[in-house]
KEKE-3310 file (N, C-alpha, C; in steps of 0.2 Angstrom, whole numbers, plus 5000, padded with zeros to 4 digits):
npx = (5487:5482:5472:5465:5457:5450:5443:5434:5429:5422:5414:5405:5399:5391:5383:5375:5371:5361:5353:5346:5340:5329:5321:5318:5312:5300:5296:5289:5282:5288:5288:5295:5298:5288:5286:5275:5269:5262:5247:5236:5223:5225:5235:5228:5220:5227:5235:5225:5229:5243:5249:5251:5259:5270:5276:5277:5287:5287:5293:5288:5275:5269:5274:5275:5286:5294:5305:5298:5292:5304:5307:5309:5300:5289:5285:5284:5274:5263:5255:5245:5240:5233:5226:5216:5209:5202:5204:5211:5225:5234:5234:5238:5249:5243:5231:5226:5226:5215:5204:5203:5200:5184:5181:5184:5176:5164:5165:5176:5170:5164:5175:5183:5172:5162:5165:5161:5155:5143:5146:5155:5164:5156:5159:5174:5179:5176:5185:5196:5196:5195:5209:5214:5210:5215:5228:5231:5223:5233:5245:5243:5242:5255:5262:5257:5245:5235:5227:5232:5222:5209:5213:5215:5201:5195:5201:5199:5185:5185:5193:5180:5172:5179:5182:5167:5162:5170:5176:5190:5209:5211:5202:5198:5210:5209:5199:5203:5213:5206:5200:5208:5212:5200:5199:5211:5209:5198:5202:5209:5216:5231:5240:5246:5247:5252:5258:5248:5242:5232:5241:5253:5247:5244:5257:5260:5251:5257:5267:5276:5281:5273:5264:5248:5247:5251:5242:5228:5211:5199:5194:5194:5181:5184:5178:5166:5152:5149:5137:5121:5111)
npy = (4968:4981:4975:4966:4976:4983:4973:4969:4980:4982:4972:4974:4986:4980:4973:4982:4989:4979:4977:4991:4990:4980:4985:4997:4991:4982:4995:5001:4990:4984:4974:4966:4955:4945:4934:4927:4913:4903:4896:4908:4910:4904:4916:4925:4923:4922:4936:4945:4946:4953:4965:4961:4948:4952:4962:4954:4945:4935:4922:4911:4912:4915:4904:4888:4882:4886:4889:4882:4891:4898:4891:4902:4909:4904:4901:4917:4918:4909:4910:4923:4918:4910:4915:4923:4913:4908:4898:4894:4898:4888:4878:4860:4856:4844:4845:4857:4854:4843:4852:4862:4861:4860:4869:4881:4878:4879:4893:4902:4912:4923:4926:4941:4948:4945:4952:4965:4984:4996:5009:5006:5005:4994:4988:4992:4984:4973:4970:4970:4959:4950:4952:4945:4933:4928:4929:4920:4906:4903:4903:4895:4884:4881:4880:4869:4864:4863:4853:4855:4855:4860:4868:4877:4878:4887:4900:4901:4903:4915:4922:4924:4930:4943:4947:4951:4960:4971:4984:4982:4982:4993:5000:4989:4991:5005:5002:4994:4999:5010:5000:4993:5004:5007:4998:4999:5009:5005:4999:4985:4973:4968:4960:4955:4963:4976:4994:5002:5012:5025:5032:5023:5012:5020:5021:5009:5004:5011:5007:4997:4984:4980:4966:4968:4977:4973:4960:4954:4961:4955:4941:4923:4914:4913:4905:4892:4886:4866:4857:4854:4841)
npz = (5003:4999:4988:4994:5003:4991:4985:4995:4997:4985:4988:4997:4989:4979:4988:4994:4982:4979:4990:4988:4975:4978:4986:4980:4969:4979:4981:4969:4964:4955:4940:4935:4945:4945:4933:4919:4915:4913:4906:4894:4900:4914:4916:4915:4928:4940:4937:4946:4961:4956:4963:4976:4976:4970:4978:4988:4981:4976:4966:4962:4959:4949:4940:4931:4933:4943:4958:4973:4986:4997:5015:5025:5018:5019:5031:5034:5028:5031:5045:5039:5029:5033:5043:5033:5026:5033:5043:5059:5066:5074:5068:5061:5048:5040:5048:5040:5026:5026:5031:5020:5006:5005:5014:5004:4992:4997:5001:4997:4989:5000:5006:5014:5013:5018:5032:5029:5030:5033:5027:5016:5002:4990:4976:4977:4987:4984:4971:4979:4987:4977:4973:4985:4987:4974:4978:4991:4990:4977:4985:4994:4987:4983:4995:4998:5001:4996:4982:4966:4954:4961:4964:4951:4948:4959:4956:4943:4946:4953:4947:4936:4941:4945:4933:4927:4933:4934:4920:4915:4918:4922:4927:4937:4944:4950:4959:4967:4973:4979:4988:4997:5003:5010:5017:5027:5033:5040:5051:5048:5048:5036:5032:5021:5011:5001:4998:4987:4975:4965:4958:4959:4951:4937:4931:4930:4921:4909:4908:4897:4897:4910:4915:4915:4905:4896:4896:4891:4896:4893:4887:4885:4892:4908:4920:4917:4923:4926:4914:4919:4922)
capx = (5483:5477:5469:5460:5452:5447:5439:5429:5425:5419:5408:5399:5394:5388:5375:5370:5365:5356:5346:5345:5336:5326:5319:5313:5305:5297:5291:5285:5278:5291:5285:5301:5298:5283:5283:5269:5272:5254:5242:5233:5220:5228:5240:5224:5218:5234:5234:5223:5235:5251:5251:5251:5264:5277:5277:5281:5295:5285:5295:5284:5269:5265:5279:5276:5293:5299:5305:5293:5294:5308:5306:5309:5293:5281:5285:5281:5265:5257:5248:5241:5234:5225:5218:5211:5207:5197:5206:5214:5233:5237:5231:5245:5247:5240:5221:5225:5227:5209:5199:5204:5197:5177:5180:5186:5171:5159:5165:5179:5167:5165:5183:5183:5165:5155:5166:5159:5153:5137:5150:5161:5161:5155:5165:5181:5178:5174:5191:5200:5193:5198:5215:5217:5208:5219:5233:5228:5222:5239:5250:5242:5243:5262:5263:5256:5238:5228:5225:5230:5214:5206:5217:5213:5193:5193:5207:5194:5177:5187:5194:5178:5169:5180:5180:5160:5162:5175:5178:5195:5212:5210:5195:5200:5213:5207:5195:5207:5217:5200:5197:5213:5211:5196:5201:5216:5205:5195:5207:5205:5223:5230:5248:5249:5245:5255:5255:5248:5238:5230:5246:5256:5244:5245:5264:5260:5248:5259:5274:5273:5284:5269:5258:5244:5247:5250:5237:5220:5205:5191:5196:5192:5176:5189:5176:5159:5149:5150:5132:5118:5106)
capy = (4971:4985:4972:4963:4981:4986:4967:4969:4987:4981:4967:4978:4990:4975:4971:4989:4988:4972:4978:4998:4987:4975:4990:5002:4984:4982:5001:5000:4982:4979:4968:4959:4951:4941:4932:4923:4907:4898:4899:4916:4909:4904:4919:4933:4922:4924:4942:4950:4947:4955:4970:4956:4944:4956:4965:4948:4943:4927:4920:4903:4914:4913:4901:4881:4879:4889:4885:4881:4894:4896:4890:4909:4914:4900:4905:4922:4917:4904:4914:4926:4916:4904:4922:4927:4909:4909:4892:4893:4898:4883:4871:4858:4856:4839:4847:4862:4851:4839:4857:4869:4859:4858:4877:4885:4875:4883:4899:4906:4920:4926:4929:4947:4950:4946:4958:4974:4989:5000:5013:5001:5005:4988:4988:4994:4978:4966:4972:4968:4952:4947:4950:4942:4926:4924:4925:4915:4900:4899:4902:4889:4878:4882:4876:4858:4862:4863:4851:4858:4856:4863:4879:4881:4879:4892:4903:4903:4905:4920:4928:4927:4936:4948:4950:4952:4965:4978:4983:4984:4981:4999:5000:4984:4993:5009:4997:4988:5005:5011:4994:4992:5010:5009:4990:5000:5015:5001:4995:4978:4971:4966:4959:4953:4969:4980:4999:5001:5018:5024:5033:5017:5010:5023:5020:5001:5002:5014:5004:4992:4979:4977:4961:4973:4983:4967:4956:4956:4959:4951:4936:4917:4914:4910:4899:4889:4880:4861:4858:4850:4839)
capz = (5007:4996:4984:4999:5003:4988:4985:5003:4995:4980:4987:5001:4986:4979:4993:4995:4976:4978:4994:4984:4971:4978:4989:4975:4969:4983:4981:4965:4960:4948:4933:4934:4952:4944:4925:4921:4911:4913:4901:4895:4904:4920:4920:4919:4936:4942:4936:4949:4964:4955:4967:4981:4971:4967:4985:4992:4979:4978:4959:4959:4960:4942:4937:4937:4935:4948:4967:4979:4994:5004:5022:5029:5015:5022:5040:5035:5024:5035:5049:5038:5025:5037:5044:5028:5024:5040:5049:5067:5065:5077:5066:5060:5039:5039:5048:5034:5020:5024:5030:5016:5000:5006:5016:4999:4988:5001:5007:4994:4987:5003:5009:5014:5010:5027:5036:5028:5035:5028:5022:5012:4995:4985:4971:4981:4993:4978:4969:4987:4991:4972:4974:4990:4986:4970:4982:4993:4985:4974:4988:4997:4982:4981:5001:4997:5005:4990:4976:4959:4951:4965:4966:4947:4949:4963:4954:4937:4950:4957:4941:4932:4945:4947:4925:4926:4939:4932:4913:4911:4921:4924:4933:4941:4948:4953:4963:4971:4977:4986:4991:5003:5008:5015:5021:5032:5035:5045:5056:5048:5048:5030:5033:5014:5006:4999:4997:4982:4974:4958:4954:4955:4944:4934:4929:4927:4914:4906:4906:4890:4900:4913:4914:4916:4901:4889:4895:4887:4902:4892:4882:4884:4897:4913:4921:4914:4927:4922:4912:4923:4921)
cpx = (5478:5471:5463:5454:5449:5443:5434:5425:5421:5410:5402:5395:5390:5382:5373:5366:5360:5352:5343:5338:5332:5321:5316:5311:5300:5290:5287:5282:5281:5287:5288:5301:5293:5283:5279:5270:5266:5252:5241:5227:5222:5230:5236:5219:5222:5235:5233:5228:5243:5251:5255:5257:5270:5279:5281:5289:5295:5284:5291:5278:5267:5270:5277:5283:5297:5300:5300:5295:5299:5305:5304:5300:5286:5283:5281:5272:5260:5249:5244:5236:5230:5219:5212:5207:5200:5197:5212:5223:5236:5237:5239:5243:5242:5231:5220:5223:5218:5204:5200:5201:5189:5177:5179:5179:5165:5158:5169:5176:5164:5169:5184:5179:5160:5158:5165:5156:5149:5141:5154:5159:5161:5159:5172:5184:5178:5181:5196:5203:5197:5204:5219:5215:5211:5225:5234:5227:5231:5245:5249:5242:5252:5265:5260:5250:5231:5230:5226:5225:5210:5207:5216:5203:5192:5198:5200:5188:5179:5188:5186:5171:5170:5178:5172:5158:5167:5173:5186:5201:5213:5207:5195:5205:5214:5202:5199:5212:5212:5197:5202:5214:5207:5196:5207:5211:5199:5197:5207:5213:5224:5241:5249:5249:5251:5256:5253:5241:5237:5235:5252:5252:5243:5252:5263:5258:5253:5267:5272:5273:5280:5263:5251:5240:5245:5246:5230:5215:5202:5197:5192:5190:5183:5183:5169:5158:5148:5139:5130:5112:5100)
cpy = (4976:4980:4970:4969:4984:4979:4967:4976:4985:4975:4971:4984:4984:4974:4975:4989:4984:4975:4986:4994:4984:4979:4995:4995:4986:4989:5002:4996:4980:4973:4962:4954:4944:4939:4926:4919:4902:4900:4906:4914:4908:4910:4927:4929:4923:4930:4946:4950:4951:4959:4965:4954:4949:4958:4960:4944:4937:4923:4915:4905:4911:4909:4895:4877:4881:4887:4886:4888:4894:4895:4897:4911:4910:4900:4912:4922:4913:4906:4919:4922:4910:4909:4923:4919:4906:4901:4894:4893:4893:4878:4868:4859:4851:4844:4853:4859:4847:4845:4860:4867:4862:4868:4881:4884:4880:4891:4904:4913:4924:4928:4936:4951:4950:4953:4965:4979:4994:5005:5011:5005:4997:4984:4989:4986:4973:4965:4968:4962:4947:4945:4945:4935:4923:4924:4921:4906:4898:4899:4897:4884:4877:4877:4870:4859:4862:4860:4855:4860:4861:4871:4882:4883:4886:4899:4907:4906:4914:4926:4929:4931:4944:4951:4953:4958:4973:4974:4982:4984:4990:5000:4997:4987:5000:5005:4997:4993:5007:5007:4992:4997:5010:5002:4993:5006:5011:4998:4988:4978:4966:4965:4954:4958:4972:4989:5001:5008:5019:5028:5029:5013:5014:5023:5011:5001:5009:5011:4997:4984:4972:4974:4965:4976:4978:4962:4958:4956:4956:4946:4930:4917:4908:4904:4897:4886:4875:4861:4853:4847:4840)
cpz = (5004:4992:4990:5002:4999:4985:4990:5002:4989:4982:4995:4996:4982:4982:4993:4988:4977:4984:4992:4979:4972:4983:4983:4972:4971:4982:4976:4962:4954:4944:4934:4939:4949:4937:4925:4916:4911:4905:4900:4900:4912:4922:4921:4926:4939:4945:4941:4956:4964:4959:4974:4981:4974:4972:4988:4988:4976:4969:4958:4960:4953:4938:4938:4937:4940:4954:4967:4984:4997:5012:5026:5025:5017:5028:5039:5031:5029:5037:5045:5033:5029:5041:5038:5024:5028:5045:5054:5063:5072:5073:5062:5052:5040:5040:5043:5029:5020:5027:5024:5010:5002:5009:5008:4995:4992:5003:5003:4989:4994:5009:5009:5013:5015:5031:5034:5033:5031:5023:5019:5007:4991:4982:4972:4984:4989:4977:4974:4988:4982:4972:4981:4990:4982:4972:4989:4993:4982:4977:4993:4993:4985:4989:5003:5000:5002:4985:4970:4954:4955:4964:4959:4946:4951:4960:4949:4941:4949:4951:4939:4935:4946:4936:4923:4928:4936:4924:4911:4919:4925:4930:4938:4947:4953:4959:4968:4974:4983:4990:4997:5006:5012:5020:5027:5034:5040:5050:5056:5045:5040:5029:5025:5011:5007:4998:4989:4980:4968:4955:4954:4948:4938:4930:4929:4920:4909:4902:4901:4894:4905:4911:4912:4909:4895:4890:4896:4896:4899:4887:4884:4889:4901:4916:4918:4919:4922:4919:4921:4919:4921)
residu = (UNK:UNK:UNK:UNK:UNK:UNK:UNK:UNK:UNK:UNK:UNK:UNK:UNK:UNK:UNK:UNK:UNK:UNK:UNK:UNK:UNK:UNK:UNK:UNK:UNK:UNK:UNK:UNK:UNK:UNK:UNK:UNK:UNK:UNK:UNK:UNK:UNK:UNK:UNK:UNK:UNK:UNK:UNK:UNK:UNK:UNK:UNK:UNK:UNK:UNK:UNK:UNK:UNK:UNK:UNK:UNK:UNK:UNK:UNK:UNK:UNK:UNK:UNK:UNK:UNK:UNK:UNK:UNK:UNK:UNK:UNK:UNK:UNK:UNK:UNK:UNK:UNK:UNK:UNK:UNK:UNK:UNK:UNK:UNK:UNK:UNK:UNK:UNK:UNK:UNK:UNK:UNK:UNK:UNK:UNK:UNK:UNK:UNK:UNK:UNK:UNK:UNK:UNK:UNK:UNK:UNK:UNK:UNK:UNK:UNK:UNK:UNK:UNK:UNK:UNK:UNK:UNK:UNK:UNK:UNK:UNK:UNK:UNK:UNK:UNK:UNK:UNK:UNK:UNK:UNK:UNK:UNK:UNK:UNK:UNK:UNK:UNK:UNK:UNK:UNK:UNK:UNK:UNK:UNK:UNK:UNK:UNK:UNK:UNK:UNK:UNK:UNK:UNK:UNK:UNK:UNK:UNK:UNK:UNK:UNK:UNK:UNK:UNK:UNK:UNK:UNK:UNK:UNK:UNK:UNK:UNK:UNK:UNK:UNK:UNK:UNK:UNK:UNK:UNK:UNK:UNK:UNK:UNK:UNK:UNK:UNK:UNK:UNK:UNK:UNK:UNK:UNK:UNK:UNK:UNK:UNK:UNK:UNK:UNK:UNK:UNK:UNK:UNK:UNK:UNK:UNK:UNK:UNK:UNK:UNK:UNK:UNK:UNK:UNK:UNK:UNK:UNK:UNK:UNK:UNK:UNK:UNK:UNK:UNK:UNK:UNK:UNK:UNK:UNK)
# end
């Protein structure tokens, strides 16, 4: 009997550790939630999401080897990214999968960018809209309703907008701290976002460990428009 209780003791500390740890995670944007396994190319498009990413837990973010979603995380991802994608949260997959190609081609640089407000800050909003379109796009890739090619096209668009726009993953991210603060300070509802501030980013770029810190901002031109005649 004592064995059996001190076995049932041993596995309830157990789970307290594992929801103890997966909980300061959560608070801090651990590195470890997220390894990026792409390209250098792909994984600084990737990149700008990681506040995003890492908050959600979401392993097959920057992995092409990793599960697909579980069932419970594409239940809870759905409705919001068909919000922020800007298609009807009724809509079945199938009418997702034949709108979203042609919407994204058209309209993916202005996901979070019409809804402004005169006292926005610009470059806070830009920042924003960067990270929510590169999570976005690749977690609707990962739920079968975007074309791989596609999801890297608008992935590169997106990254080298936001590259042209900010110097440095720095700056990038001081941005993208003022830019979800004043996205909640507007009462504009942001059910992917994460809490995220310039002294969390602060302890990112500090730790060697994080993506952030060891991947380069400027490097190889992420997208080229194709030539034209």
């Amino acid at each position: 009997m004592n064995w059996l209780i001190l076995l049932l003791f041993l596995w309830v500390m157990r789970r307290l550790y594992v929801l103890i740890r997966n909980r300061i995670r959560s608070w801090t944007g651990s590195a470890t939630r997220v390894r990026y396994k792409f390209d250098a190319r792909q994984n600084r498009a990737l990149a700008l999401a990681h506040p995003i990413a890492s908050a959600r837990a979401l392993v097959a973010y920057a992995n092409p080897k990793a599960p697909a979603p579980t069932a419970e995380q594409a239940q809870a991802l759905r409705a919001s990214l068909l919000h922020i994608i800007g298609l009807r949260a009724s809509m079945q997959d199938d009418a997702v999968k034949a709108a979203l190609p042609e919407l994204l081609r058209r309209h993916w640089f202005r996901i979070d960018l019409d809804r402004l407000r005169p006292e926005d800050d610009p470059r806070a909003a830009m920042a924003f809209a960067s990270a929510r379109v590169a999570f976005a796009v690749r977690t609707a890739s990962l739920l079968g309703w975007l074309d791989p090619a596609l999801q890297w096209e608008v992935l590169f668009q997106n990254a080298q907008r936001a590259n042209d726009c900010f110097g440095s993953w720095e700056e990038f991210g001081a941005a993208l701290a003022r830019g979800r603060q004043q996205w909640i300070a507007g009462a504009r509802a942001d059910s992917l976002g994460a809490a995220f501030d310039e002294a969390t980013l602060a302890q990112w770029l500090a730790s060697r460990s994080h993506p952030w810190r060891s991947m380069p901002w400027r490097g190889q031109v992420l997208f080229e428009p194709p030539a034209t005649a």
